[in-house]
C-alpha positions as MATLAB code, in Angstrom:
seq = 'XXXXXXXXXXXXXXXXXXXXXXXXXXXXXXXXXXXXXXXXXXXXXXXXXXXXXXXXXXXXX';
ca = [
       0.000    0.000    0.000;
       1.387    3.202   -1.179;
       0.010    6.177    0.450;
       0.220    9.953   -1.001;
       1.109   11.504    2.010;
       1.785   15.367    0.946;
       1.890   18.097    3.268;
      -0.860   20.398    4.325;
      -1.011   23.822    2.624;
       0.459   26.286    4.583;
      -1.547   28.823    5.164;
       0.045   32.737    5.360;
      -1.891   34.434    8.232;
      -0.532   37.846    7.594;
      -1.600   37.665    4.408;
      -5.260   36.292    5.116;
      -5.147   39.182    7.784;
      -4.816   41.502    4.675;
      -7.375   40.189    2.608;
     -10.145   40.078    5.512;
      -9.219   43.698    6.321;
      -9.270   44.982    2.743;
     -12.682   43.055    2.457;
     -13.574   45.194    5.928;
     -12.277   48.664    4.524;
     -13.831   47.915    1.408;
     -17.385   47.432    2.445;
     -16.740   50.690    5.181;
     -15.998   52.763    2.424;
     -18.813   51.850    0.126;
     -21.221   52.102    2.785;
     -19.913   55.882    3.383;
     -20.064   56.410   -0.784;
     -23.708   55.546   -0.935;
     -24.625   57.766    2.144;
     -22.421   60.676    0.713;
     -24.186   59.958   -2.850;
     -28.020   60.197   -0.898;
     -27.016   63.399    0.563;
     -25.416   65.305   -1.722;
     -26.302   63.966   -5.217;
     -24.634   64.908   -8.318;
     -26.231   67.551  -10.061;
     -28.236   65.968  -13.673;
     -26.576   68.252  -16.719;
     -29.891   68.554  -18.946;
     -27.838   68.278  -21.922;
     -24.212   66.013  -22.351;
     -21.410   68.265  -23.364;
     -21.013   66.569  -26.714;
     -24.537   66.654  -27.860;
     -25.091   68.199  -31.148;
     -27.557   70.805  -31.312;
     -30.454   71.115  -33.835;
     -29.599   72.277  -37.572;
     -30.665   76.190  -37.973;
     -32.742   77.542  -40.528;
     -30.743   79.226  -43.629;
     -31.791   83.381  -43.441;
     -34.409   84.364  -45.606;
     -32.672   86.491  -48.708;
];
């Protein structure tokens, strides 16, 4: 009987500690975005900047 014996992964804690904490900032920060975005929306331009406006009439001659 041959048995695989490998090692168990080693797991990094700092680097788990990172990724929880990121995951922690992360939701932090867009919980303060959408409370910032409630209060003080953007304001709605009526018109984009790049919009082409309507083709005038030639002057009567």
């Amino acid at each position: 009987m041959t048995e695989d014996t490998q090692a168990p992964e080693v797991i990094d804690l700092t680097q788990a500690r990172k990724q929880r904490l990121h995951a922690i900032h992360e939701a932090r920060l867009a919980k303060v975005r959408a409370a910032f975005e409630k209060a003080l929306p953007l304001p709605v331009s009526p018109r984009p900047k790049g919009a082409r406006k309507g083709r005038k009439k030639p002057p009567k001659r």
